[in-house]
Every structure is written in C-alpha cells, then in structure tokens.
N, C-alpha and C positions, 0 to 999 in steps of 0.2 A: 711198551704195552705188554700186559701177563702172557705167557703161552695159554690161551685158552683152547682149554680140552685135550691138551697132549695127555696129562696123566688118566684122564678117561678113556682116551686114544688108547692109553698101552694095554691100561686094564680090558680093555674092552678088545684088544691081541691074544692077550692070554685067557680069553673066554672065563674072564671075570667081571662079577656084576660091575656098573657103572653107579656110581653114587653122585649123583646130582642135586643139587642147591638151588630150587626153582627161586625161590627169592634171588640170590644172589644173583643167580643166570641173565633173570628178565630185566637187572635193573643193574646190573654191573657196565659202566661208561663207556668201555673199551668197545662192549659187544656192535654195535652198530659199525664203529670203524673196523674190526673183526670179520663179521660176515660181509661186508664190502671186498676186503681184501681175497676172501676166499671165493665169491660170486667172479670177481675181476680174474682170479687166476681157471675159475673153472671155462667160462668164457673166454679166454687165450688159448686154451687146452681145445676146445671145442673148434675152434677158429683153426687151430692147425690140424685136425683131425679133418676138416673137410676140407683144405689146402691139401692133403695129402691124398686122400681118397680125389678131388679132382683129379690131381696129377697121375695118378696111378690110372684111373680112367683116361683120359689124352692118352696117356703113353701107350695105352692097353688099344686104345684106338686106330694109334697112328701104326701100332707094331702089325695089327690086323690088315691096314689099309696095303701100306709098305708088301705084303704077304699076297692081294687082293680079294682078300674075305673081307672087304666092308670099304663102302661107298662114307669119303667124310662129313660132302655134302649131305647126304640123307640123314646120316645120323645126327647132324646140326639141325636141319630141317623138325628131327622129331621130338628133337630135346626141345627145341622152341613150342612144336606143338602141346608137348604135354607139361612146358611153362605155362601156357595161356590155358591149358585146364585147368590150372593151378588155382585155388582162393588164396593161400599165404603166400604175400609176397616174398618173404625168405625161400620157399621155394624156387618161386617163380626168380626170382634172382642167381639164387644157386643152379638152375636148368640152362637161363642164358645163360652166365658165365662159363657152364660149360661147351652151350652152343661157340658161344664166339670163342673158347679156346681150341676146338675142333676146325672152326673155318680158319686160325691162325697158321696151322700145321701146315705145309707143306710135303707131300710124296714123291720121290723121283720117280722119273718113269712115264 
C-alpha cells in the first residue's frame, strides 16, 4: 500500500501548503483500506487512554481510602448513580467499570 499523506504530512511540518489531488484522493483503491487502518489505531489509542485514566482513578481512590479521606463504598455507589443518569451507554459502561473496580479494592485496616 502507498504511504498515503506522509509527504503532505511533512509539508504540512514545515508550515508548507498541502497540495492535494481531490481526483486521485476520492477514488485512489488503497484509501478505504487506509483510513481503516488509521480509525482501528486511533480507537486502540483511545481504548488505552481510558485504561489508563481508569487506573489512575482506582489508584487515586484506593490511596485516598488507605489515608481515610474517602469511603470506596460510596464512591462506587455514586459512580453507579451517575451511570444510570447516563443516556450513552459508553458512558454508562465506563462509570460501572469503574464502580466495580472500586468495590474490587481492598483497604487494610
């Protein structure tokens, strides 16, 4: 498959105009399998971005709890609640998940 749009890429680094070929652009073979590939890595990219902000949350959680500035129970409890506010369910899925990785935790003590 061509590198498509690296050399617009670059020019377009050095705050030089982009010259594009709308013919060639809309009807060149490759492009479909192209922005596939770039949708699928931007969507991996995204996927661990909220993998990580979860995690960072728990742990910011449990370091609170562990401290006793913050009840894990409750904060499961509200993340559930304002799951079920929720209309998108990516939300609402992203809310539990984080509910149930708060009721996961355990604190000593």
């Amino acid at each position: 498959m061509p590198a498509l749009g690296l050399v617009a890429a670059r020019r377009a680094a050095n705050n030089a105009g982009i010259e594009v070929n709308p013919e060639r652009f809309m009807t060149d073979p490759d492009l479909p399998q192209a922005m596939q590939l770039v949708l699928d890595q931007m969507q991996e990219q995204q996927a661990a971005r909220n993998a990580a902000q979860a995690a960072a949350y728990v742990a910011m959680a449990r370091h609170l709890a562990v401290r006793g500035h913050a009840e894990l129970a409750v904060l499961a409890r509200e993340l559930e609640t304002l799951s079920q506010a929720q209309a998108d369910e990516d939300w609402q899925a992203l809310l539990q998940g984080l509910a149930g990785g708060l009721r996961l935790l355990r604190v000593p003590g």
